[in-house]
N, C-alpha and C positions, 0 to 999 in steps of 0.2 A: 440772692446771689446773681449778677449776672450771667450771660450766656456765653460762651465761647461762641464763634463762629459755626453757621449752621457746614455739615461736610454734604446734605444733602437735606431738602425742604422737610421738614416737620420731621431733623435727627438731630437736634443738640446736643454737642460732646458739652458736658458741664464743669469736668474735672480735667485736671491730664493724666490721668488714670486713662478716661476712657480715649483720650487721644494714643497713646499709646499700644492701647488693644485694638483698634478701629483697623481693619483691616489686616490684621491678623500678625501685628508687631512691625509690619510694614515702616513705621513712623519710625519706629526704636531703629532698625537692622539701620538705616540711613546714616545711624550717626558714627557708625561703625570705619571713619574715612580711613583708616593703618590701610585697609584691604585696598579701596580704592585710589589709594596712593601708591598701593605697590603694583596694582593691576599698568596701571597708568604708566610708572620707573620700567615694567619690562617693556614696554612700546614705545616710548622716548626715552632720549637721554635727559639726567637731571637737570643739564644747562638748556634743555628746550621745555622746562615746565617753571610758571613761576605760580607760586600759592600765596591766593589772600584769603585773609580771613574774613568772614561774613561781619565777627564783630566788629572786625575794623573798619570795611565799609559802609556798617549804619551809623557808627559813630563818627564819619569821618576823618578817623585817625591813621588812614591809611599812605605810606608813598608814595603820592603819583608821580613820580621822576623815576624812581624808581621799575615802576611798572610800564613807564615809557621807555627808559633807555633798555625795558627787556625787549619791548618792544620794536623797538632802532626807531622811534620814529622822534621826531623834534618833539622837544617838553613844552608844552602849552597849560600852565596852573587851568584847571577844572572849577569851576563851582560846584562843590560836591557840599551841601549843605546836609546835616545827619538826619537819615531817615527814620531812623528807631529812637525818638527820643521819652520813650512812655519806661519808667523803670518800671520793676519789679511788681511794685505794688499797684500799681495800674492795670495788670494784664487781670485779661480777662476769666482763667481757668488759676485752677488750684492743684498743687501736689501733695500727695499727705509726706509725712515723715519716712514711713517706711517706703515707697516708692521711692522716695530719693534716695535710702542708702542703697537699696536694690541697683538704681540708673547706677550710681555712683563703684560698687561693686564691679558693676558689670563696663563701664566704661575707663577706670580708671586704668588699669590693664593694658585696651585698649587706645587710651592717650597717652601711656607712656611708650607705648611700641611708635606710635604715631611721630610721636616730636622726637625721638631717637633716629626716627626714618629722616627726619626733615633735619636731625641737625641742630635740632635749637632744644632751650628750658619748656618743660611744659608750661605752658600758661593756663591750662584748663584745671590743673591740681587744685582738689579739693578739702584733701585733707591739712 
């Protein structure tokens, strides 16, 4: 099996089990963004925050016009070439089953208070 990426010289996380327990759920609590979304709505107002998603930026399927005119500034097309292009079965760490219903469980909840906040369909549904 290969190795995930060392987190510190001679500690390879081998699973995403232990990426998740590594620092004591530190990994997990992150993906928790409803919070950090609503931390963010009481210090700006909604029309001074614009949200992209990570997916979309590694795929490059994201609107950069979009993201400019929040911006005020002239639209200039990007060369944003996709920088995640390794699917699934390429990565380097494993989850078992039950981990995933567990994530799943615990986040699904979660992403629907999220995309409710935001306004839009969840796109992260699992089920």
């Amino acid at each position: 099996m290969a190795m995930a990426p060392h987190v510190r010289a001679g500690e390879p996380l081998e699973c995403f089990e232990e990426r998740i327990n590594h620092k004591k759920g530190a990994f997990a609590s992150r993906g928790a963004y409803v919070y950090q979304i609503e931390h963010i709505f009481k210090h700006f107002p909604r029309e001074n925050v614009h949200i992209l998603f990570s997916d979309d930026l590694f795929s490059g399927e994201w609107d950069q016009r979009a993201l400019q005119d929040f911006l005020g500034i002239e639209y200039v097309e990007l060369d944003c070439a996709p920088s995640n292009t390794a699917d699934a079965s390429e990565r380097s760490w494993t989850m078992s089953n039950e981990t995933r219903a567990t994530l799943q469980q615990v986040y699904d909840p979660l992403n629907e208070e999220l995309f409710k906040l935001l306004g839009m369909p969840n796109r992260w549904k699992y089920n």
